[in-house]
C-alpha positions in Angstrom: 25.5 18.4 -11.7 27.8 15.5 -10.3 28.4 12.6 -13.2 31.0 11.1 -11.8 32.0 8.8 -8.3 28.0 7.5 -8.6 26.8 3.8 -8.1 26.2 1.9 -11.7 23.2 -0.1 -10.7 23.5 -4.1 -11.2 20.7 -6.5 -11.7 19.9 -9.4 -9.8 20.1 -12.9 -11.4 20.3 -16.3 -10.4 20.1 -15.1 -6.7 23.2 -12.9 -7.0 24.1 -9.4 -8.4 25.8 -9.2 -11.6 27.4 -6.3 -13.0 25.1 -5.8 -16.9 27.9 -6.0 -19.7 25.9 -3.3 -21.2 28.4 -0.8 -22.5 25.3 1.6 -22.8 24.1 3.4 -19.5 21.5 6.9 -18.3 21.7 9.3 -15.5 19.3 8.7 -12.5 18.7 12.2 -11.3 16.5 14.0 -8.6 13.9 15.9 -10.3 13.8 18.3 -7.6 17.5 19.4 -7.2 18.8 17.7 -10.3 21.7 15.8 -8.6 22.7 12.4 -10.1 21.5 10.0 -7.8 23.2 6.7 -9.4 23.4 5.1 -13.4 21.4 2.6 -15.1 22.6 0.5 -17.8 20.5 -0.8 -20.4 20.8 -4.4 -20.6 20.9 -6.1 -23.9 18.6 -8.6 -25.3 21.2 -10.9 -24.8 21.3 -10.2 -20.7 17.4 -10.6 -21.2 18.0 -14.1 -22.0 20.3 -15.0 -19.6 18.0 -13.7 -16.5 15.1 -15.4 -17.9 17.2 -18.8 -18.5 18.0 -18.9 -14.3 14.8 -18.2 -13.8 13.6 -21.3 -15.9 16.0 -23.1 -13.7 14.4 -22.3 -10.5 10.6 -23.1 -11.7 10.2 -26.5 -11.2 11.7 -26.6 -7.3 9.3 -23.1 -6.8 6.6 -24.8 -8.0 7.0 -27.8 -6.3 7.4 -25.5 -3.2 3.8 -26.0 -0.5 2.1 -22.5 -0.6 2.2 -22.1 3.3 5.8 -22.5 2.5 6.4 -20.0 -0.1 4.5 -17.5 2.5 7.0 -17.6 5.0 9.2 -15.9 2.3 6.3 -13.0 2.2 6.2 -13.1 6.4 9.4 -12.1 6.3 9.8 -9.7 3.3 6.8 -7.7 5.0 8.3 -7.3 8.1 11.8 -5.7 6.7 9.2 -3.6 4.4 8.7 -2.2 8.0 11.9 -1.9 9.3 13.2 -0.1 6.3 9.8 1.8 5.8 10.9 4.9 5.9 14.6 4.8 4.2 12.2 3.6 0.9 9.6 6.8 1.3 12.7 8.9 1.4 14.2 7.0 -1.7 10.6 7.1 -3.5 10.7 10.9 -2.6 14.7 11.7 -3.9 14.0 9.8 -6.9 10.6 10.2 -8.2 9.7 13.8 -6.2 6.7 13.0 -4.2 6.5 15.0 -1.0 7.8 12.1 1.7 3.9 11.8 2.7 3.2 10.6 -0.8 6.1 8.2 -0.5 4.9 7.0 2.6 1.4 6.1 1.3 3.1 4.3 -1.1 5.0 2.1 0.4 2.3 1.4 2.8 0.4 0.4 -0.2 3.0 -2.2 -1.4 3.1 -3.3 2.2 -0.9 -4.0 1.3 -0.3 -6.0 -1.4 2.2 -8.4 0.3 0.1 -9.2 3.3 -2.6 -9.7 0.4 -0.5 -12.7 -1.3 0.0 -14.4 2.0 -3.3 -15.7 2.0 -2.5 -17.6 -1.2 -3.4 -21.1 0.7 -7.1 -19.5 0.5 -6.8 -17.6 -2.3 -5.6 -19.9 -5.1 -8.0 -23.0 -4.0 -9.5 -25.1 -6.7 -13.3 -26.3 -6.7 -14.9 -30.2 -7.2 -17.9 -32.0 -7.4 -18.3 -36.1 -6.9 -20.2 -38.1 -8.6 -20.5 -36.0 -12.1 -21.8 -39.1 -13.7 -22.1 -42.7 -11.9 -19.0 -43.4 -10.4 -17.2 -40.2 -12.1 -15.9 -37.0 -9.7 -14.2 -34.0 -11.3 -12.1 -31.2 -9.7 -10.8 -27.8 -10.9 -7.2 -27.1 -9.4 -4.7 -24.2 -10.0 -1.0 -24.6 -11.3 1.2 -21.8 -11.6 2.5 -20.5 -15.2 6.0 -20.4 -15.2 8.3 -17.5 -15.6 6.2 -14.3 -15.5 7.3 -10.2 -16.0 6.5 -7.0 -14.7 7.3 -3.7 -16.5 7.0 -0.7 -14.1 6.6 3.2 -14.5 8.5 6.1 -12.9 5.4 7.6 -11.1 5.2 4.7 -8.1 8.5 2.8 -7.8 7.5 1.2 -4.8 4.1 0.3 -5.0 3.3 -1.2 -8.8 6.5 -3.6 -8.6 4.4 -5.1 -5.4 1.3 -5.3 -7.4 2.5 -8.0 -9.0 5.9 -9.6 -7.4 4.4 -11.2 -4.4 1.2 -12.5 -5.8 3.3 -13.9 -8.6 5.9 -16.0 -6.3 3.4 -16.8 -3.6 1.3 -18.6 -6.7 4.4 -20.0 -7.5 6.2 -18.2 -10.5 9.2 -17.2 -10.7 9.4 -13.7 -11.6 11.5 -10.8 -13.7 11.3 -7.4 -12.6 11.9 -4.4 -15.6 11.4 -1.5 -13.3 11.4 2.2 -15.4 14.6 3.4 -16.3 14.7 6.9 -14.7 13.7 5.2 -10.8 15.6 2.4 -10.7 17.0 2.9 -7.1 13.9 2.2 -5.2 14.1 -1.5 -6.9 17.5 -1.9 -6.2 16.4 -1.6 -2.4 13.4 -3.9 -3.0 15.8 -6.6 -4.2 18.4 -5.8 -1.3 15.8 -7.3 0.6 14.6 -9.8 -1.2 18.2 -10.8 -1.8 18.6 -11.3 1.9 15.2 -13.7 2.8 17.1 -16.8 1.3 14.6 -17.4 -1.7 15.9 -19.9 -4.2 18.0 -18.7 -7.0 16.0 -17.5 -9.6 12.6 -17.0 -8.5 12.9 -13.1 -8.4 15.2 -11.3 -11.2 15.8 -7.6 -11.5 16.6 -6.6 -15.2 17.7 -2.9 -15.5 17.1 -1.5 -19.3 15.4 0.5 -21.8 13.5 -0.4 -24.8 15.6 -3.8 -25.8 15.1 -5.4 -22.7 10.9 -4.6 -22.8 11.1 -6.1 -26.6 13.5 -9.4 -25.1 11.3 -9.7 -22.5 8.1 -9.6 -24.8 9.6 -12.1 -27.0 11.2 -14.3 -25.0 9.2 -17.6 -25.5 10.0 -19.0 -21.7 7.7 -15.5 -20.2 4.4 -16.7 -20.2 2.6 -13.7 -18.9 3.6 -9.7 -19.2 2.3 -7.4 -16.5 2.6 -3.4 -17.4 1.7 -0.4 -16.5 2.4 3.1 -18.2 1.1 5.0 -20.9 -1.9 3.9 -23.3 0.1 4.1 -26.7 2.8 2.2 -25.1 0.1 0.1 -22.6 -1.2 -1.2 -26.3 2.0 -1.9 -27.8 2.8 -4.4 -25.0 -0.3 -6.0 -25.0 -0.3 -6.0 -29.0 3.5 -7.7 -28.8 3.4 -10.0 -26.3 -0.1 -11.5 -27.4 1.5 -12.1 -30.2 3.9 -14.2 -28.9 1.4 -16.3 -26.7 1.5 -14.4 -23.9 -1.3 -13.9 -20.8 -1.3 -10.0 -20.8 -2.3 -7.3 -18.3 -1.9 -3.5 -19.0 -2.9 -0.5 -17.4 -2.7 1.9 -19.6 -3.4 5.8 -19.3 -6.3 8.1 -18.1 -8.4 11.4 -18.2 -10.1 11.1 -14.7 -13.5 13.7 -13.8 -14.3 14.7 -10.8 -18.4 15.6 -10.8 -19.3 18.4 -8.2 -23.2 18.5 -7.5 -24.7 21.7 -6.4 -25.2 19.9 -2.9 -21.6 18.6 -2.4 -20.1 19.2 0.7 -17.6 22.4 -0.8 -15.0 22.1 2.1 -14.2 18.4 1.4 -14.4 18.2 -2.2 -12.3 21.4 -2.8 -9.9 19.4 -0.3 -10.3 15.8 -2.2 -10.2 17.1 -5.4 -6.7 19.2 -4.9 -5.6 16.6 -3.4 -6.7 13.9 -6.4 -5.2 16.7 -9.4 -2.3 17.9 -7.8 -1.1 15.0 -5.8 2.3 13.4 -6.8 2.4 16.5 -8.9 -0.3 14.8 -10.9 1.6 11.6 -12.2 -0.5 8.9 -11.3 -3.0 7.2 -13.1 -6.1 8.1 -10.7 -5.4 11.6 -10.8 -8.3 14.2 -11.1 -7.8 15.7 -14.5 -11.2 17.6 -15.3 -13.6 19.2 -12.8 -17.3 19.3 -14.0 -19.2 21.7 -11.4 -22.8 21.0 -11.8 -24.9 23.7 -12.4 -25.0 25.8 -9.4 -21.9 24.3 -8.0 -19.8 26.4 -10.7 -20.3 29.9 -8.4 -19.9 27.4 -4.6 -17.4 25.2 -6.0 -15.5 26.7 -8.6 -13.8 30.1 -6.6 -13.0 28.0 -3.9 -11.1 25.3 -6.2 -8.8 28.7 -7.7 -7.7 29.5 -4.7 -6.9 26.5 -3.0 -4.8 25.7 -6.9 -2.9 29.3 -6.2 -2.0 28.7 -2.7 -0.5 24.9 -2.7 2.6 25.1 -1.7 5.3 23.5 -4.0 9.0 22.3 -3.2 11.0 19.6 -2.5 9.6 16.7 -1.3 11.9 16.2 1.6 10.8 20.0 3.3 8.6 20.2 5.7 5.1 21.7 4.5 5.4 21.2 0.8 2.5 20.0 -1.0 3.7 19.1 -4.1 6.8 18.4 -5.8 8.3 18.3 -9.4 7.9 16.3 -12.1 10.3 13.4 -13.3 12.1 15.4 -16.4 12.7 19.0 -17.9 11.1 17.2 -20.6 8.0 16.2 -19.1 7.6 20.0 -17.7 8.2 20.9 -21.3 5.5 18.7 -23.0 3.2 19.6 -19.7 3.5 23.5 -20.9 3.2 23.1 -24.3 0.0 21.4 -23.7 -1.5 23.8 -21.5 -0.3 26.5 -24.7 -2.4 24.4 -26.7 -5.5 24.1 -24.7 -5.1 28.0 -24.4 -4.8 28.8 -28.0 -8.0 26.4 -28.4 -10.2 28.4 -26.5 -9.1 27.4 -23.0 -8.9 30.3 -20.3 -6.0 29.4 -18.3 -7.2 30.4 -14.4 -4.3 29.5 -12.5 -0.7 29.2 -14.3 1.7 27.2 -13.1 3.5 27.6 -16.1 7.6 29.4 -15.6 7.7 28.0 -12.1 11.2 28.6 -10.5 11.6 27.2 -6.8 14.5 29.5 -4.5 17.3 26.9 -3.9 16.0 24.5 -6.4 16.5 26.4 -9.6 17.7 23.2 -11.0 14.2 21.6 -10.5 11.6 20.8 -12.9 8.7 22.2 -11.2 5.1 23.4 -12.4 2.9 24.6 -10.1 -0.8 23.9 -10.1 -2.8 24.5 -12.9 -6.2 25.3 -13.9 -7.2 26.0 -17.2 -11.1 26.4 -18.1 -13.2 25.0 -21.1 -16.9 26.4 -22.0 -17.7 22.4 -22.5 -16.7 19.3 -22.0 -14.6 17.8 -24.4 -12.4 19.3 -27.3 -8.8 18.1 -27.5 -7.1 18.1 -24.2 -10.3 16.7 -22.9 -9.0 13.2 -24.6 -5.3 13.7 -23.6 -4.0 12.4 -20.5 -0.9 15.4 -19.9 0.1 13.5 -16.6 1.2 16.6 -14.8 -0.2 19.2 -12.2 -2.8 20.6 -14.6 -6.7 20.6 -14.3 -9.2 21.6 -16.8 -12.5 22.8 -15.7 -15.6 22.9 -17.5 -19.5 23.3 -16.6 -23.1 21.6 -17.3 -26.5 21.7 -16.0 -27.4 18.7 -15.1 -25.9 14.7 -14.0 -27.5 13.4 -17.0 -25.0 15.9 -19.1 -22.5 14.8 -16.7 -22.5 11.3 -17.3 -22.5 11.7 -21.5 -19.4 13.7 -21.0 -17.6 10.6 -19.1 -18.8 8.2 -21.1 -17.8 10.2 -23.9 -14.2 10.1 -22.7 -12.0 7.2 -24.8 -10.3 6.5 -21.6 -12.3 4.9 -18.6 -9.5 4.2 -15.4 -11.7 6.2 -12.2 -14.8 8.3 -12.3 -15.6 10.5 -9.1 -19.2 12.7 -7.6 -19.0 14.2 -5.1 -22.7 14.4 -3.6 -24.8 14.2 -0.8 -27.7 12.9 -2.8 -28.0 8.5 -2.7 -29.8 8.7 -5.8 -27.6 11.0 -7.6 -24.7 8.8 -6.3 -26.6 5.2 -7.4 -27.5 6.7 -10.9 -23.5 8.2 -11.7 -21.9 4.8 -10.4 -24.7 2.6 -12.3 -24.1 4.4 -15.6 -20.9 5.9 -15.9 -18.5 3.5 -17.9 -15.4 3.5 -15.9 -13.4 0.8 -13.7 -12.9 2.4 -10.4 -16.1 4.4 -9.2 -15.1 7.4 -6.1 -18.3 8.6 -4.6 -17.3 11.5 -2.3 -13.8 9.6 -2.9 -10.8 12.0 -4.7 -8.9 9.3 -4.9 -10.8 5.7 -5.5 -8.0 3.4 -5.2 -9.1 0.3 -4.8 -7.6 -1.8 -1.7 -5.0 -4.8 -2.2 -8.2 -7.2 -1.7 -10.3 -5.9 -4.7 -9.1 -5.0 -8.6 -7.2 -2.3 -9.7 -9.9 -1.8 -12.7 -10.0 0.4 -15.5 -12.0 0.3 -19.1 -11.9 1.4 -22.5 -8.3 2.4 -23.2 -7.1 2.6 -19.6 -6.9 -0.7 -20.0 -6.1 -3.8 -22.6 -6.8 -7.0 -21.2 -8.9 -9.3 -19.0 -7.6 -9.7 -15.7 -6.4 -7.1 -13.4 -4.1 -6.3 -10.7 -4.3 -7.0 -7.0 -6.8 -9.3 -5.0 -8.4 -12.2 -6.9 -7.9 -11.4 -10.2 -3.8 -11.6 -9.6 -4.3 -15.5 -8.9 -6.6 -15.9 -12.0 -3.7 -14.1 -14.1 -0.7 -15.6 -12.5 -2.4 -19.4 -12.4 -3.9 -21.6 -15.2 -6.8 -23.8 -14.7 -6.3 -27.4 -14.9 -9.9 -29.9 -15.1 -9.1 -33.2 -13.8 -12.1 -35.8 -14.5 -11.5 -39.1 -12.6 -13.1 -42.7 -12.6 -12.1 -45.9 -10.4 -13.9 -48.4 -10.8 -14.5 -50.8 -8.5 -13.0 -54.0 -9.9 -9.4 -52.3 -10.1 -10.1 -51.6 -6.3 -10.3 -55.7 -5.8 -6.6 -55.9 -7.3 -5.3 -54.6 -4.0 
């Protein structure tokens, strides 16, 4: 594996790139072939500082910016979003290892998010009435925070950074990007072309680090608002810091997603959806399917078909034609993903299809695990409440919806809930009483569009407002009541 001759990435402050007088640094590596693709270092607190103190600078002018103004900036960072669409996929794919249609979906789906935030004109309007009391009008209007931070994960590189970044400036923030450690590249590229639209200094930073930065940046008084996305341990740790501090907080944390198969669901599509949902992006991503409830009859439809569509996807690198699926992001996730799946065996769990040992010709270097199935006699138990964030399904029966349903809201986690049906009532019941935040109905994969929420209850999520659409302005603007009277004699004065 090469560790020399490779790029140390620099972060972006003050509308510049600066080298990070970190001493410390970390590999970047493909998790397919294991070549090192560049270094990160792991800015210091101090660093921290400094980034957020340019951005501070470059508030008031931003602010004082007009909105169809601070669109333009959006205008154009879409449109090089296009001409560099696929040169990002391919970067999403080398450094993450999602199959290059997966990267592709992605960076569409950032592409979403921009052309959402344009319409902030619309989107961040205040409200009034006249005439309250005699004489007396009142107005709600919107005014941006301040400085506001995002802290990204390693499973979309290019897509989360966008849930937040353009609603943020476009509302008229400046903003500080902490994009995950081990894919730092594909923000590097982001920031190339932010870099060259011509925005003030200071409204976007890029701050490349570990653990110090997330705490500097959580504690930094001048960050009025933390936007995160990760795990649910770590998800309530960020929300538990920075509200400490004062902070507006948003956190998507982890999740344990079902997929519900009635006995009259459609077999060919939902076997299709619901490999696509589990074993997508090797199953890293937060709206994966993780547990597959046939419902009685549907275990002898649904259930043989699901086995051998699991045995048969084919796994590789992401960059090959016809693979499927790709690796995951460490030898050490693929070593926790194992020993999990040993667990759920030596509780009782029948493991169907084993992805376990995988080896990939060419790739030996790889950290692959191929699809995986592993069968329960009930909902619930152990693994049932763990989120293993790999390519690994567990499978377990009932007899009816109404069992179905207790076994979701059972779950401590609530991001996405999925049926699969051709029943309306069926459907109407499991979306009206299933406590979850994103609700698929014949949908593998309900991720909701840049216009609507990125939801998610219980402990998927800590905090009020979401990501995307409307409730991005509400978390990235305060309210501000104005209550006015003139009265008529000070009218005469003039």
């Amino acid at each position: 594996m090469a560790t020399v001759d490779v790029e140390l990435l620099q972060n972006f402050v003050g509308g510049s790139w600066q080298s990070a007088r970190a001493q410390d640094s970390l590999e970047v590596n493909n998790p397919a072939t294991g070549e090192t693709l560049a270094r990160v270092p792991l800015s210091s607190a101090d660093e921290v500082g400094r980034a957020v103190a340019a951005a501070v600078r470059a508030w008031d002018g931003w602010r004082r910016t007009p909105p169809t103004e601070r669109i333009q900036y959006l205008f154009a960072f879409k449109q090089k979003l296009d001409e560099q669409f696929e040169d990002l996929a391919r970067t999403i794919t080398m450094e993450a290892g999602k199959t290059l249609t997966e990267a592709r979906g992605e960076v569409r789906r950032g592409i979403e998010n921009v052309e959402c935030a344009a319409g902030i004109p619309s989107l961040a309007m205040g409200y009034n009435l006249e005439d309250i009391a005699s004489g007396i009008d009142e107005m709600l209007i919107r005014q941006p925070l301040g400085v506001v931070a995002a802290i990204t994960p390693f499973n979309f590189p290019g897509m989360i950074p966008l849930w937040f970044l353009p609603y943020a400036i476009a509302c008229g923030n400046c903003f500080v990007l902490k994009p995950s450690e081990r894919v730092p590249v594909t923000s590097q590229k982001l920031f190339k072309i932010l870099a060259s639209l011509g925005l003030p200094p200071g409204v976007v930073t890029l701050v490349n680090g570990g653990r110090e930065a997330v705490d500097a940046i959580l504690d930094h008084p001048d960050v009025r608002a933390i936007s995160f996305v990760g795990s649910s341990p770590v998800a309530q740790y960020i929300y538990s810091r920075a509200a400490a501090s004062g902070k507006r907080v948003q956190c998507q944390g982890g999740a344990k997603n079902p997929v519900i198969v009635m006995p009259d669901a459609d077999v060919d599509m939902t076997v299709k959806l619901t490999m696509d949902s589990a074993f997508g992006c090797a199953g890293q991503r937060c709206l994966a399917a993780s547990v597959a409830v046939p419902v009685g009859e549907a275990r002898e439809t649904f259930t043989p078909r699901l086995l051998e569509a699991a045995a048969a996807r084919r796994v590789g690198y992401g960059l090959e034609a016809d693979v499927e699926m790709g690796p995951v992001i460490t030898s050490e996730s693929r070593q926790r993903i194992e020993g999990l799946v040993h667990r759920g065996e030596s509780s009782g769990g029948r493991v169907l299809v084993d992805g376990r040992r995988t080896t990939i010709p060419g790739f030996e270097n790889g950290h692959f695990v191929r699809p995986t199935v592993i069968e329960f006699e009930k909902p619930g138990g152990e693994l049932a409440q763990t989120e293993i964030f790999g390519p690994v399904l567990s499978l377990s029966h009932v007899n009816t919806l109404d069992e179905a349903i207790a076994a979701v809201n059972a779950s401590s986690f609530g991001n996405m809930a999925c049926i699969f049906t051709t029943s309306g009532a069926a459907a109407r019941k499991f979306r009206y009483e299933v406590r979850a935040g994103n609700i698929g109905v014949n949908i593998g994969v309900a991720a909701p569009m840049a216009f609507f929420p990125f939801s998610g209850w219980k402990g998927s999520f800590f905090g009020d407002l979401h990501a995307q659409g409307r409730d991005a302005i509400e978390f990235y603007m305060d309210k501000k009541v104005v209550v006015e009277r003139w009265p008529k004699e000070w009218s005469r004065q003039f």
